[in-house]
Structure formats: structure tokens, C-alpha cells
N, C-alpha and C positions, 0 to 999 in steps of 0.2 A: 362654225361655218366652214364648210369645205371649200376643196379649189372652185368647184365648179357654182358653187352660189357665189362665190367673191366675184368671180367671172361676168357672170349674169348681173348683180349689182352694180356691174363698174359706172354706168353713167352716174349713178346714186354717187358713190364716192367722189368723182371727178367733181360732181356739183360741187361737193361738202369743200373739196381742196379748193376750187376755185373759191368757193364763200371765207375759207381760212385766210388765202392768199389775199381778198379785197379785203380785209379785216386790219391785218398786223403788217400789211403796207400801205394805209393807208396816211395820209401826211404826219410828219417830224411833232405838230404841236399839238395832236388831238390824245385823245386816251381812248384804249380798249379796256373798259370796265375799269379799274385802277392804273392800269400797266403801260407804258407808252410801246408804239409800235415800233418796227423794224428800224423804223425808215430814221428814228431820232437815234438807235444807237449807230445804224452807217454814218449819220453823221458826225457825232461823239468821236466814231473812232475816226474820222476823214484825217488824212494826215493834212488838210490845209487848216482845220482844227489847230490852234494853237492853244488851247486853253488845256491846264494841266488835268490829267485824269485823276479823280480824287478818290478816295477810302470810300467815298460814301454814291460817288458813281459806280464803282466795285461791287459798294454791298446790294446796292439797286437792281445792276443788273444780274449777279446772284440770285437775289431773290424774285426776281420775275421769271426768267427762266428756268426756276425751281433746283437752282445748286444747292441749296443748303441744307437740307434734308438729311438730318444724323451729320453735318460736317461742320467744324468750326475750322474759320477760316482767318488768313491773315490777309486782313483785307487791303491794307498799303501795300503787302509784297505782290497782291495780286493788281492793286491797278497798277505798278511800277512796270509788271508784264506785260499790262494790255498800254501801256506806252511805249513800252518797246517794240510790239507788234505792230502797233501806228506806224513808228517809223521808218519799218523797214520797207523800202522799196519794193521788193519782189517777195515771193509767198510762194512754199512748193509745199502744198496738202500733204501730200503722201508723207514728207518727211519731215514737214514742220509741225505737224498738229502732232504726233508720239511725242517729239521733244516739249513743246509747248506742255504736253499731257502731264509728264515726267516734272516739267518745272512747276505746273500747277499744284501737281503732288503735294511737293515742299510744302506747298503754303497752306495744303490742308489736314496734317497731320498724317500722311500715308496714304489717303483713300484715291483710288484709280478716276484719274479727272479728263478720260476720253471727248465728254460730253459738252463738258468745261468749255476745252481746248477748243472742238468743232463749230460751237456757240460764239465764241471771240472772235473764230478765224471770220464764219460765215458774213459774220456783218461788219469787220474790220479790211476784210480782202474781198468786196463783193466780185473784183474780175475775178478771182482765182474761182477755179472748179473746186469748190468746198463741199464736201456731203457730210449733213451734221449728223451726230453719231445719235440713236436712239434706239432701245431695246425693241418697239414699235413696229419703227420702221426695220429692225431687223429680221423680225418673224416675216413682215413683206418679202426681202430680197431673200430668202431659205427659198421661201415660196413661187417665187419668180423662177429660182434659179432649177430647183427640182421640176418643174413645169415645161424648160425649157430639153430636158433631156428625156433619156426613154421613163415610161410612170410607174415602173415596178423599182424605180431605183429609191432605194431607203430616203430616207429627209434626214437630215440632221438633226439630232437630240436635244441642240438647242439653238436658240436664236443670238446668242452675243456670240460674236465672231472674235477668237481668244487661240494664242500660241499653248500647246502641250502646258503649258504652266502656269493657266489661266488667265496671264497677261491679255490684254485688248490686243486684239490683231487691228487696228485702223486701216492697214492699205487692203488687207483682202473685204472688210466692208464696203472702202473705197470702190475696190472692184466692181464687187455685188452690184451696188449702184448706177455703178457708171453702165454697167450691162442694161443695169435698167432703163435708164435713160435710152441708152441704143433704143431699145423696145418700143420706147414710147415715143420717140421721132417719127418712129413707122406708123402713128396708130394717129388719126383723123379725129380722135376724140380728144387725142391730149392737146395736137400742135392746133386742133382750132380754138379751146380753152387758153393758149398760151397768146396767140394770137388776139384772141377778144380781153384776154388781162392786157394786153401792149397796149391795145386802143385806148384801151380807160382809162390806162396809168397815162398816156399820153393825152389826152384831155383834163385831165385833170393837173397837169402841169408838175412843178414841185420836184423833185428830187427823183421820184421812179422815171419821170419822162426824161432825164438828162441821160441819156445812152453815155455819154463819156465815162460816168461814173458808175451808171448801171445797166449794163448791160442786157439785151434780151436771155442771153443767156441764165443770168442770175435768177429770174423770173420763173425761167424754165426751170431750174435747181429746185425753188422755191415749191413751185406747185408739186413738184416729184415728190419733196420733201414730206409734205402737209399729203400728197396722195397713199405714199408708204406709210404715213404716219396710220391715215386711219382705214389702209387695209388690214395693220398690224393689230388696230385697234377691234377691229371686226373678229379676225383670227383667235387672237385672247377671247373677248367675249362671246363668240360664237353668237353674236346680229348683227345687224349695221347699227351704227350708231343713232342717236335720236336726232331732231332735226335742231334741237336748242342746245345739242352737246359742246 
């Protein structure tokens, strides 16, 4: 799929992220197929949460959000981390998710825990401006980004945003994204999708309608997230996705 079908597609997608976003935010006690939604790990991690984060909370959400793949992990030293991220009052993306990345490492034998890190932050710091890291969603923001300048300029060779020495570059992802988001403020198709997710999640009570905790902002992240996700998804495969994907 080229620029210009992904283009032409987009209400298609926008559907797909909104159907994502009412899916895995939808309340703390129900299930998406085996897996529980968003809205039970913000809780998990809420720091008025006082119940201790255990190995096997860890290994859960691990495996729902598909960490494990080739990784054995220590799963006490990882939930010891995601208590320590509860706790901490304040949260700065850019510089806390490398380090967070860097400590996850540790507990997995060496292997690059970008994804990790993003995944904890997103649903433990829902006010912070979190953008979760995903190879996907990075083929989108290449794509955004070369889109927005003149079109004879090369694209990038690859989609994982990486220093000279392969390492994850997380703040220029961060970037990509946040440029997106700019984008998408301006565009009538996103901010009204955002808007009609606000209404839902605010009739339907529970935890997304509590702005103190969740912000409209988080929302917005959210659909951005889930829309990069499956334009990234499109790009790889070259269609759109099926309607029961």
C-alpha cells in the first residue's frame, strides 16, 4: 500500500482505531477475549493502589502485551520496577522511559526493552504525554514524516528509530509522534472520533469518565496509538486490515 491508498483509506482506519480504543478501554472488570483491558492495568498501577505489585502481575502483563517472545525474564525484579514507577510522583517520557528501558534490560538478559518501558509508562502515568514505542506504529510516523516534506526526499531504510549503534532512539520516536498528533488536532476526522470516544467513555461512567485521572488527552494518545498502529499495519502488508483483525 502507497502513500496515497493509505490516504484515501483513512476514514477505514480511523473506524478500526476507534473500534480498538472502545475495545481495551473498556471497564477494569470485563475481558477482551482472555486478556483484561487498559483500564484494569491504570488501575493496578494507580498509586492510591496500595496493594503490592506481584511476580505474577508482572508475568500477566508481560504476556498480554506480548513481552515475552524469545525473553526470559525476572519477573520479581520487573514488578519491584513497576512499583517503583507507581510511586513516583512525576514522570518525564523523554527521559524516563531509556532509563526505565536500560533497567528492564537487566531483568531480561540483555535484550532492548523499549516496548517494555512505553507499555508501563502508558498505563502507569496515564497524565504524562507517553507514546508507546511499536515497530507499527513506526513505519506510520517515517511515513508522516517524509509526507510532510518535499516527495522526491528518500524515506528512511528503516522504521525503528535507533542511534549510529543500533540502540533505540525513544525521544526522536517521541518526536515523530508528537508531530503527529500536531497533525491530527488539525484534521476533523480525528478530533471528532476523539470527541465521540469522550462521550461514551463519559456515559458509561467507571474510570475513563474520571478526567482527574484520565485525561482527554490520554484518549487522544490512545486512538493516535491504535491509528499508527494499523497504518503501520497496512504498510507492512500492503491492504488494509480485515474487519475481524
Amino acid at each position: 500500500m502507497d502513500y496515497e491508498n493509505l490516504i484515501n483509506s483513512r476514514k477505514i482506519l480511523i473506524r478500526k482505531a476507534v473500534a480498538d480504543v472502545e475495545k481495551w478501554c473498556a471497564p477494569s472488570l470485563t475481558r477482551v477475549g482472555r486478556k483484561h483491558p487498559d483500564t484494569f492495568w491504570i488501575e493496578l498501577f494507580d498509586p492510591a493502589n496500595s496493594s503490592e505489585i506481584t511476580k505474577d502481575d508482572a508475568h500477566l502483563f508481560l504476556t498480554s502485551f506480548q513481552l515475552t517472545n524469545r525473553v526470559i525474564w525476572n519477573k520479581k525484579a520487573v514488578a519491584a520496577l513497576m512499583g517503583k514507577v507507581r510511586s513516583h510522583s512525576t514522570f518525564k517520557p523523554i527521559e524516563d522511559i531509556p532509563t526505565l528501558a536500560d533497567q528492564l534490560r537487566q531483568c531480561s538478559r540483555d535484550t532492548r526493552q523499549t516496548s517494555a518501558a512505553s507499555k508501563i509508562a502508558a498505563f502507569s502515568k496515564p497524565k504524562a504525554k507517553v507514546y508507546i514505542w511499536d515497530a507499527l506504529a513506526s513505519r506510520s510516523a517515517r511515513l508522516r514524516d517524509w509526507s510532510r516534506g518535499p516527495r522526491g526526499k528518500k524515506r528512511a531504510s528503516s522504521s525503528i528509530y535507533a542511534h549510529a549503534n543500533g540502540e533505540h532512539d525513544y525521544p526522536a520516536f517521541y518526536a515523530a509522534c508528537d508531530r503527529a498528533l500536531t497533525d491530527e488536532r488539525i484534521s476533523v476526522e480525528f478530533t471528532s472520533a476523539v470527541e465521540a470516544l469522550e462521550r461514551e467513555f463519559l456515559r458509561g461512567g467507571g474510570l475513563m469518565a474520571d478526567r482527574v485521572k484520565i485525561p482527554v488527552e490520554f484518549i487522544e494518545r490512545r486512538l493516535l496509538d491504535k491509528l499508527m498502529f494499523w497504518e503501520g499495519w497496512s504498510l507492512k502488508n500492503k491492504e488494509l486490515p480485515p474487519n475481524d483483525a
